[in-house]
ZAMILO-875351 format. One record per residue (C-alpha): residue in three letters; z, y, x. Coordinates in steps of 0.5 Angstrom, whole numbers, plus 500, padded with zeros to 3 digits. Layout:
ALAZYX/...
REM end
This chain:
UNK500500500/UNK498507503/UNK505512504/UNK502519501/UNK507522505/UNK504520512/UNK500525509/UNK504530506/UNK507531513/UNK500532516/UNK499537510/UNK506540512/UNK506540519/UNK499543520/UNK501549515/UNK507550519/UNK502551526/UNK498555522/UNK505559520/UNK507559527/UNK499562530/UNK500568525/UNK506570529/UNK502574533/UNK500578528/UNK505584526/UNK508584519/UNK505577518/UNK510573516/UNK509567518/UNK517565519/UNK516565512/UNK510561512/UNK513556516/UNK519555512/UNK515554505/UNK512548508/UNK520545510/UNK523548503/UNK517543500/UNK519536504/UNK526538502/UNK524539494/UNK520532496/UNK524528499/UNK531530497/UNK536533501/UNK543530505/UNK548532508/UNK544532515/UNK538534512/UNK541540508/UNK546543514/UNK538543518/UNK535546512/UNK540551512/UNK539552519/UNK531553519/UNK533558513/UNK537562517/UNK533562523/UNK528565519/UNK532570516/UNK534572524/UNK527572526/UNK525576521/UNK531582522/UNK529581529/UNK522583528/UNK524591526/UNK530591530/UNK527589537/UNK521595535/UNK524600533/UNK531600537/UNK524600543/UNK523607540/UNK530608539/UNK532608547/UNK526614548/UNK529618544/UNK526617536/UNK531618530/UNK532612526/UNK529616521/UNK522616523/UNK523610526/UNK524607518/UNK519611515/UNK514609520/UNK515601519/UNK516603512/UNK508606512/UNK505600516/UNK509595511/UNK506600506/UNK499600509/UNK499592511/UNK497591503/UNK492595504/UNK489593511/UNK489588515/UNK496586517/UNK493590525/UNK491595521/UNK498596518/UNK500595525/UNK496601528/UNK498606521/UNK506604523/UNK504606531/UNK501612528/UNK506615523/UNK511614528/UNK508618534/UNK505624529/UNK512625526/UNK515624533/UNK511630535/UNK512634529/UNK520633531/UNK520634538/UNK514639539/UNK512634545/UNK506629545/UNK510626551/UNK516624548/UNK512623542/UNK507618547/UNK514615550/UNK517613543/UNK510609541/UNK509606547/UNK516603546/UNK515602539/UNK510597541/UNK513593547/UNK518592542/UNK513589538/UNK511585543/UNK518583545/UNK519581537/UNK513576538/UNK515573543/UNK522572540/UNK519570533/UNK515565536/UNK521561540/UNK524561533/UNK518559529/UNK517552534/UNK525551533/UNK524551526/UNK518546527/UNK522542531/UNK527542528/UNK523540521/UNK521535526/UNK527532527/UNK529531520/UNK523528517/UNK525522523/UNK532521522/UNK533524515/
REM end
């Protein structure tokens, strides 16, 4: 008899590594596309003790990695002199953006909003510069880190779906 759920896994596994790929393109949020996939093997297969503590973990892991995204961008552009004020209205503008655009082109919007609105509160295309460019380091950071985090999720599904 044939076990589908080889197939469900399969099906899973690839969706995740799809997730796990959209993590270098800013505000895609493939944290979250990682973790759809684990949420429905849980609906599937039923959750245990052990398996419930390790989907718990994935979930937070997800949320972190999402939190670290706009807290490693903007306190990038924090350390450069740019308030906090600019800072969130700049990833509230690329977020915006992001609907309209492709998630790269939000990205830019967001880069944008915070050096004009740096430049009209500092009068300095320098610091304006300096504060973009740290901006976008930070998002650069934020990839990296989202990325490790996305493989521990999948590695840690992994570990559910062999010994739970």
């Amino acid at each position: 008899m044939f076990n589908w759920m080889i197939v469900v896994n399969i099906l899973l596994l690839f969706i995740m590594l799809f997730g796990l790929m959209s993590l270098s393109i800013p505000l895609v949020p493939g944290l979250v596309i990682i973790w759809v996939p684990v949420l429905i093997y849980g609906l599937i297969d039923g959750f245990s003790v052990g398996s419930g503590i390790i989907f718990g973990v994935i979930t937070v892991l997800m949320i972190i990695g999402n939190l670290l995204d706009n807290i490693l961008m903007g306190t990038g552009a924090r350390q450069q002199g740019a308030s906090w004020g600019t800072i969130i209205l700049a990833l509230l503008g690329g977020l915006i953006a992001t609907i309209f655009l492709t998630p790269l082109g939000g990205f830019a919007v967001t880069l944008l909003i915070l050096y004009l609105l740096e430049y009209m509160r500092e009068k300095d295309s320098k610091k304006a510069y300096e504060s973009t460019k740290s901006m976008a380091l930070g998002c650069g950071w934020a990839v990296l880190s989202r990325m490790g985090i996305g493989f521990v999720m999948i590695l840690l599904w992994g570990l559910w779906v062999w010994k739970f």
